[in-house]
C-alpha positions in Angstrom: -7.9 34.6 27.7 -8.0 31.0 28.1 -11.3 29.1 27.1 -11.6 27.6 30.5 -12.0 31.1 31.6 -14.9 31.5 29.1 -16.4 28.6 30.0 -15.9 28.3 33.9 -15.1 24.7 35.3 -17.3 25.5 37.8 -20.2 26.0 35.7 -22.3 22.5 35.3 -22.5 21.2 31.5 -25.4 19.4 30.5 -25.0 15.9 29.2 -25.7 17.2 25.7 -22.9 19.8 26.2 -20.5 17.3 27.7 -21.2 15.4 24.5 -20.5 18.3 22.5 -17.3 19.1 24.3 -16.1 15.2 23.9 -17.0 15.8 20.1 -15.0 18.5 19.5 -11.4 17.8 21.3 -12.0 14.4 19.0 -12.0 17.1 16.2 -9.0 18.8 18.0 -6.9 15.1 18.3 -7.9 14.2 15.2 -6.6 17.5 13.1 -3.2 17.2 14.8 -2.8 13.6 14.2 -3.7 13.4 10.8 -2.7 17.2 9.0 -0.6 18.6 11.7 -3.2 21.5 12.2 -2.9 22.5 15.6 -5.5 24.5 17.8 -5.3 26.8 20.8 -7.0 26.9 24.4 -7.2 30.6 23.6 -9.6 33.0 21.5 -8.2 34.5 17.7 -9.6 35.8 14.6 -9.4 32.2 13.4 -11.5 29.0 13.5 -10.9 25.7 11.9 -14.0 23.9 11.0 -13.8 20.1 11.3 -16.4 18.7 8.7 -17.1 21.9 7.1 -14.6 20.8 4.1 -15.5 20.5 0.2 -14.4 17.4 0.6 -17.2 16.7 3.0 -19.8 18.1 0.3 -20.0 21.4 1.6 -20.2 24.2 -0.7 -18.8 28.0 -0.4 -22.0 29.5 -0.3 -23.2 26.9 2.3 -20.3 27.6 4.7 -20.3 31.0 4.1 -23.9 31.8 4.7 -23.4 30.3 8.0 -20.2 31.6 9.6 -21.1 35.0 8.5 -24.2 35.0 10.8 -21.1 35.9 13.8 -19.3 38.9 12.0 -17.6 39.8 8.9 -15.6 37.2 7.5 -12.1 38.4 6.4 -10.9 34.8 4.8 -13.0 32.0 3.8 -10.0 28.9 3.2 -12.0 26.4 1.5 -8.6 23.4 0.6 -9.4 20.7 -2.3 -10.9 17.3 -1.1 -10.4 18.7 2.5 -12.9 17.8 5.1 -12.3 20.9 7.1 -11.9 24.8 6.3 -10.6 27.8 8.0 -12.5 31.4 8.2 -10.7 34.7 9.7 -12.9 36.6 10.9 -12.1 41.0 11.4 -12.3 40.6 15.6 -11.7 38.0 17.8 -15.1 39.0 20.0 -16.6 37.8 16.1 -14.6 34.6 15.9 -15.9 34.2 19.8 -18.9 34.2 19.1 -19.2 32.0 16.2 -17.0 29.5 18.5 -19.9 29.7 21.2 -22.8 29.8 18.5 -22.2 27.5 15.7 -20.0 24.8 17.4 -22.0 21.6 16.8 -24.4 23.1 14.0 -26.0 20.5 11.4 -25.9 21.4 8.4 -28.2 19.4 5.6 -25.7 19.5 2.4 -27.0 21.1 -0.7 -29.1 18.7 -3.7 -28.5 15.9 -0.7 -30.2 14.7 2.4 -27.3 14.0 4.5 -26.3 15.3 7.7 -22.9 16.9 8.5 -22.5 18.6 12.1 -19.5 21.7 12.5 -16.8 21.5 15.0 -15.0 25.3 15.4 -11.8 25.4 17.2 -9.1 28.5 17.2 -5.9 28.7 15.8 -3.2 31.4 15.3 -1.4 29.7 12.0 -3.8 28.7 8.7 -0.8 26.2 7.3 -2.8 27.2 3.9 -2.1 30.4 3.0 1.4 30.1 2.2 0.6 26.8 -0.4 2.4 27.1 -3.8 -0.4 26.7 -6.4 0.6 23.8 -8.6 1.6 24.6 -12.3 -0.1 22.6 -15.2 2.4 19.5 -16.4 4.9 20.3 -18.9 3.0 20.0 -22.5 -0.4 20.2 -21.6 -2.3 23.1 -22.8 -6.4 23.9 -22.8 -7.7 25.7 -25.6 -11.5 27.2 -24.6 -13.9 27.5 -27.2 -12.8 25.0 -29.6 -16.2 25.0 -31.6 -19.3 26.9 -31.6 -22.7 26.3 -29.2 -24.2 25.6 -32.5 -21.1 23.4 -33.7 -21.6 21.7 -30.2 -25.4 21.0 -30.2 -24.8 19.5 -34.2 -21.8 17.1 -32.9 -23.7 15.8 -30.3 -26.4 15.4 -32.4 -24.4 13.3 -34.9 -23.9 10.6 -32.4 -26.6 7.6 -32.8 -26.2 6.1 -29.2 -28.9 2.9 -30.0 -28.0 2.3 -33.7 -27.3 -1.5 -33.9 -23.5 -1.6 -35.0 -22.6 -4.0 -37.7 -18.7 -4.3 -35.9 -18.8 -6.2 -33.0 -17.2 -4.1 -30.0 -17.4 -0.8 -31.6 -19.7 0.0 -29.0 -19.6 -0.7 -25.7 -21.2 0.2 -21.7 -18.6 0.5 -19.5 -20.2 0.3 -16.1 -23.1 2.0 -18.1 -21.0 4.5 -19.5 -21.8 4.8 -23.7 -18.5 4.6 -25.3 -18.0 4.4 -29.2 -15.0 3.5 -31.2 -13.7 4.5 -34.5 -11.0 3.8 -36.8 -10.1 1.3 -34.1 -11.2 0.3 -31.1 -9.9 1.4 -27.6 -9.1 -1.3 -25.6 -9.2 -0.6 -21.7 -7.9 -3.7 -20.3 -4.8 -2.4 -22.0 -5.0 0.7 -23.2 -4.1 -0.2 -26.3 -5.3 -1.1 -30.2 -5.0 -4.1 -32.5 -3.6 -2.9 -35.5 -4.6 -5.6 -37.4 -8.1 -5.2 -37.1 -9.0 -1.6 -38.1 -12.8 -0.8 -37.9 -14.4 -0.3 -41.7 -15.2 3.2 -42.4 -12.4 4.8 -40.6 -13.4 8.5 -38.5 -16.6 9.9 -39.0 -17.3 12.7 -42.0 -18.6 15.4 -38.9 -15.2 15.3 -37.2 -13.6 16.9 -40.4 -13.9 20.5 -39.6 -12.7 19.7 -36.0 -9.7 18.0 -37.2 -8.4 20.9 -39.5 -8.9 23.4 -37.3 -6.8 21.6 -35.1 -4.4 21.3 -37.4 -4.1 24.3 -39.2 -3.7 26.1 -35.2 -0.6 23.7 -34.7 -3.0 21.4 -31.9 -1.5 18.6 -33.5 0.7 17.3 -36.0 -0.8 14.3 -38.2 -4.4 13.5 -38.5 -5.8 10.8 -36.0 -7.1 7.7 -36.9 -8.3 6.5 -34.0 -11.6 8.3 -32.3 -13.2 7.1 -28.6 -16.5 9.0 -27.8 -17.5 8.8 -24.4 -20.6 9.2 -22.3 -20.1 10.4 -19.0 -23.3 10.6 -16.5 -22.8 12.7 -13.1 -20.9 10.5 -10.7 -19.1 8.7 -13.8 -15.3 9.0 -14.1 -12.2 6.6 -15.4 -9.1 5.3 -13.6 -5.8 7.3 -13.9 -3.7 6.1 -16.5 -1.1 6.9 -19.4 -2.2 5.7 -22.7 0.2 3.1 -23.5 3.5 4.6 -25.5 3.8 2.1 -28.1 0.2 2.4 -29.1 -0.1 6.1 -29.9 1.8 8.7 -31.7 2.6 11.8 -29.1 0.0 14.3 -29.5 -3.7 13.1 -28.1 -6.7 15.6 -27.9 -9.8 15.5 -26.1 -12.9 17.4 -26.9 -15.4 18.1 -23.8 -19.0 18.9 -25.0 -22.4 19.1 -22.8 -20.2 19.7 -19.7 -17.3 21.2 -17.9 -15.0 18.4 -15.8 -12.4 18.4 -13.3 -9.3 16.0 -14.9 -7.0 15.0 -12.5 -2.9 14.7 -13.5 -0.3 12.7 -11.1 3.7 12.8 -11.8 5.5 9.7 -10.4 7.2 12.0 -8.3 3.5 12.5 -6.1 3.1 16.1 -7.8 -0.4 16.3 -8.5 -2.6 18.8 -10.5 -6.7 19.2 -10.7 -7.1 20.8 -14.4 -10.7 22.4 -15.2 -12.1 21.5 -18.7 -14.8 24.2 -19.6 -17.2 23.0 -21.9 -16.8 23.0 -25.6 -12.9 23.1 -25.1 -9.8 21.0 -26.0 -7.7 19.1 -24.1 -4.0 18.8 -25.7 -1.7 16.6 -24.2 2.3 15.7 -25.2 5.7 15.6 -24.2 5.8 15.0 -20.7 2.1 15.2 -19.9 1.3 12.5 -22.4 3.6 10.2 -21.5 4.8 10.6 -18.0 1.8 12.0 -15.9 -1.3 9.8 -15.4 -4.5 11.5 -16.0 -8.0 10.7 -14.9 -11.6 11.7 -13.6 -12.5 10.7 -10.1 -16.1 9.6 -10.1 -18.1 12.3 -8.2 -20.8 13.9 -8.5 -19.5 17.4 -7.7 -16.2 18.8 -8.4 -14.4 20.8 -6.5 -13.5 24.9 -8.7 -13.0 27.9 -8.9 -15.8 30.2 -7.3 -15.3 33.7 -10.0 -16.8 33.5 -13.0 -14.0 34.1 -15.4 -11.3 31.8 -14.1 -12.4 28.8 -15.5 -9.5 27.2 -16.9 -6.3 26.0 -15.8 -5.5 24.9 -12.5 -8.3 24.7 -9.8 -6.2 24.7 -7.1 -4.7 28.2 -7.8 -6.1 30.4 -4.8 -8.4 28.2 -2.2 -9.4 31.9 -1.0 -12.1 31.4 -4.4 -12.9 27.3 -4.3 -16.4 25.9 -4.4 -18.0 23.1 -5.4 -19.7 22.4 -8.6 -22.6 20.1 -9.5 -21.5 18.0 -13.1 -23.2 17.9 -16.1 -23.9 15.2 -18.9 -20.7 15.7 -20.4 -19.6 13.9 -24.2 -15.7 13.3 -25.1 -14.5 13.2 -28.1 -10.6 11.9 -28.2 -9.0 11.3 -30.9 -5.3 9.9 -31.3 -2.8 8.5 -33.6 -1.9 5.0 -33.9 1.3 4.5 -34.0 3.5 2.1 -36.1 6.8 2.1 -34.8 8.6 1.5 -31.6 8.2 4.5 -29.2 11.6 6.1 -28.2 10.5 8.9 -25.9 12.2 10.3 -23.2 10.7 8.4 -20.3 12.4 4.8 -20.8 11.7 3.6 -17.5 8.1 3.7 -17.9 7.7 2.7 -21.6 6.9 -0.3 -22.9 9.0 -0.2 -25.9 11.9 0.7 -23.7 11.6 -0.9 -20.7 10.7 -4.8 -19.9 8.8 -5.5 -16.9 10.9 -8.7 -14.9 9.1 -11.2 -13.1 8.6 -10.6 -9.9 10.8 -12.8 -7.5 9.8 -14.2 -3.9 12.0 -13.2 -1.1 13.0 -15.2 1.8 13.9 -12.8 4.4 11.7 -10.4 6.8 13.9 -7.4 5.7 12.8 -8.0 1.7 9.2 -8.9 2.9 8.8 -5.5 4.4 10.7 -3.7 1.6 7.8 -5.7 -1.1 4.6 -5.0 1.7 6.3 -0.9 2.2 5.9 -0.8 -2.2 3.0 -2.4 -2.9 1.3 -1.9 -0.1 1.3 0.9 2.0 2.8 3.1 -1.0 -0.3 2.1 -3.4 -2.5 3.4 -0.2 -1.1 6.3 0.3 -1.4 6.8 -3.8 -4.8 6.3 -4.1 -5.8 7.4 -0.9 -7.5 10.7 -2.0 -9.2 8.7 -4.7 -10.7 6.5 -2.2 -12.1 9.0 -0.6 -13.3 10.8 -2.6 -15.4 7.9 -3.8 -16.4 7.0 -0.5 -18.6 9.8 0.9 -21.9 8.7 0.8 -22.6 6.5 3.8 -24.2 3.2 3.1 -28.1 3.3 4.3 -27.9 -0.4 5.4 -24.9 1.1 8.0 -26.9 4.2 8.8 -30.1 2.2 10.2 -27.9 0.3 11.8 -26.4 3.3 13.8 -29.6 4.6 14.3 -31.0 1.2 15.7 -28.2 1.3 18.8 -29.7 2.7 21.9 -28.9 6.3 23.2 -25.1 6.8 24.7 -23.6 3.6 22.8 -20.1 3.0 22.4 -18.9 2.2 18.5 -15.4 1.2 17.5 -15.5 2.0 13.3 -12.6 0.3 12.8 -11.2 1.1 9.2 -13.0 4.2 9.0 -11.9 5.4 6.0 -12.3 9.2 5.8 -15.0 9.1 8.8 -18.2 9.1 7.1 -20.3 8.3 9.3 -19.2 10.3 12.3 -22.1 12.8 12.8 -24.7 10.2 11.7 -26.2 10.2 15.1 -25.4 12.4 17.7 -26.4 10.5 20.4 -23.6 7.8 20.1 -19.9 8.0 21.1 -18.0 6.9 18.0 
């Protein structure tokens, strides 16, 4: 049954409706063009839902809460830093009505005030379900449950955030992050040490027990002699990088206290994977994860998880059947690594600095090497950190937002640069 059957052309649509209508083929248009998800003219059992996306800020429970209101819900597909989801619903007269009901329904996102507004359209595949879940990188393990809750709360407690440090740099605000050095300090404009300049007192007496725990389980080889501990408000992250090869020895651990966090690990290669860090665990990273795959924390305030209690660990991405969001905590780092005295002679040559000399970059004269240069380190680093972006990007600026709201009913906006589209659904009443 085609929809114009369901919706007779000869029946007269309101202005609001005709606006609606207009909306939602833009959310048709714009889910071909930009994921290759395409919709049908036709009732089935499934519905894509432009905007209703965790990467939108919309949680499981929120989107669940509302599409079951039409029928029992077979499949709730919920993809990472997506800002649309798909639902399967057990009849198509369900999936019907929920196409008919809750097609342009605002939703007010949870712990926020902003607006999103749900565009439903059909289709017969969900290019989802067959994704391969991504496998950790090769030498990266998480150990839960590294120390106590009591261990935890006395750790944190050892920490003296406004003592008045007799080294200069050992502490530091990074964009009003705490961060504290020992042994030597981290430097992030490089992410490297001075060897020369060791801080006096070396690691701290309460890391001890930590430390040979660590090493009598086989966590690590040599004791560090290098410690960063790290502040992290909600919303608070750090650029991906590799810690620089020459600097450090191979193993580096990273204890997460006050907090669970999403890391996020990239391969040069584009492989990507979204590693949970439950609270109170270790992070151990070598071999190929140490020194080939970037790793970061995108600054958010939510991250994106598994749902089921019990499957906190390991790859978030595994089954987006079970994905939600998660509100961060005030979470504490403690990462301690080896400084390192010799030339490093891993395995990854091309991308150490022991091994491999940057050459200065030359200047091309013709069109053919001026596009090769703007394809590299242009549209390449886009694509790259195009995720990042937006995931940085999605609340919309309140200085843009009365502006919107200022333009008079039925105006016509051109956002060029959109981004990911943040302010679409700001105010109905315009054509954007």
């Amino acid at each position: 049954m085609e929809l114009d059957d369901i919706s007779p052309q000869s029946q007269k649509l309101s202005k609001a409706e005709k606006k609606l209508r207009q909306k939602q083929m833009k959310a048709r248009y714009t889910l071909l063009r930009h994921e290759g998800i395409e919709c049908v003219s036709y009732p089935t059992k499934s519905l894509v839902i432009a905007n209703g996306g965790l990467g939108n800020g919309v949680s499981r429970y929120q989107l669940h809460s509302v599409v079951e209101e039409c029928g029992l819900v077979e499949t709730l597909l919920m993809p990472p830093n997506k800002p649309y989801s798909f639902v399967q619903y057990g009849r198509t007269a369900d999936s019907k009505q929920a196409y008919d009901v809750l097609n342009g329904k605002e939703l007010i996102l949870e712990n926020s005030s902003q607006k999103v507004v749900l565009y439903f359209n059909f289709v017969e595949k969900v290019p989802w379900e067959d994704m391969t879940p991504p496998v950790l990188p090769p030498g990266l393990r998480v150990i839960e449950e590294l120390v106590s809750a009591d261990e935890e709360k006395e750790l944190l407690e050892s920490i003296n955030w406004t003592e008045d440090e007799v080294v200069p740099h050992a502490q530091k605000s990074l964009k009003h992050r705490k961060v504290k050095h020992f042994g030597y300090e981290f430097r992030y404009d490089n992410n490297n040490v001075d060897r020369d300049q060791p801080l006096p007192g070396g690691l701290p007496d309460f890391c001890n027990t930590i430390l040979a725990k660590c090493l009598k389980m086989g966590y690590i080889n040599e004791k560090p002699d290098q410690l960063t501990i790290n502040q992290y408000e909600p919303g608070q992250g750090i650029p991906p990088h590799i810690d620089t090869h020459s600097a450090f020895e191979d193993e580096i651990i990273s204890l997460s206290l006050g907090a669970e966090i999403v890391m996020d690990f990239k391969h040069p290669d584009g492989r990507t994977a979204a590693v949970m860090l439950p609270q109170r665990s270790l992070l151990v990273m070598s071999g190929e994860s140490r020194y080939l795959w970037t790793h970061g924390i995108t600054p958010r305030k939510f991250d994106v998880v598994q749902a089921s209690e019990g499957e906190k660990i390991g790859s978030i991405t595994a089954d987006i059947r079970n994905l939600t969001l998660n509100k961060r905590g005030k979470r504490v780092s403690f990462t301690f690594r080896k400084v390192k005295r010799n030339p490093c002679c891993c395995s990854y040559p091309s991308i150490c600095d022991s091994q491999h000399k940057e050459m200065a970059p030359s200047f091309h004269n013709s069109d053919k090497d001026a596009s090769m240069l703007e394809q590299k380190y242009v549209h390449e680093v886009y694509e790259d950190i195009a995720i990042h972006f937006s995931n940085t990007r999605h609340s919309p600026w309140p200085q843009v937002v009365e502006f919107l709201k200022g333009l008079p009913h039925g105006a016509v906006v051109a956002d060029i640069g959109c981004g990911n589209g943040k302010y679409l659904g700001i105010c109905k009443d315009l054509y954007m």
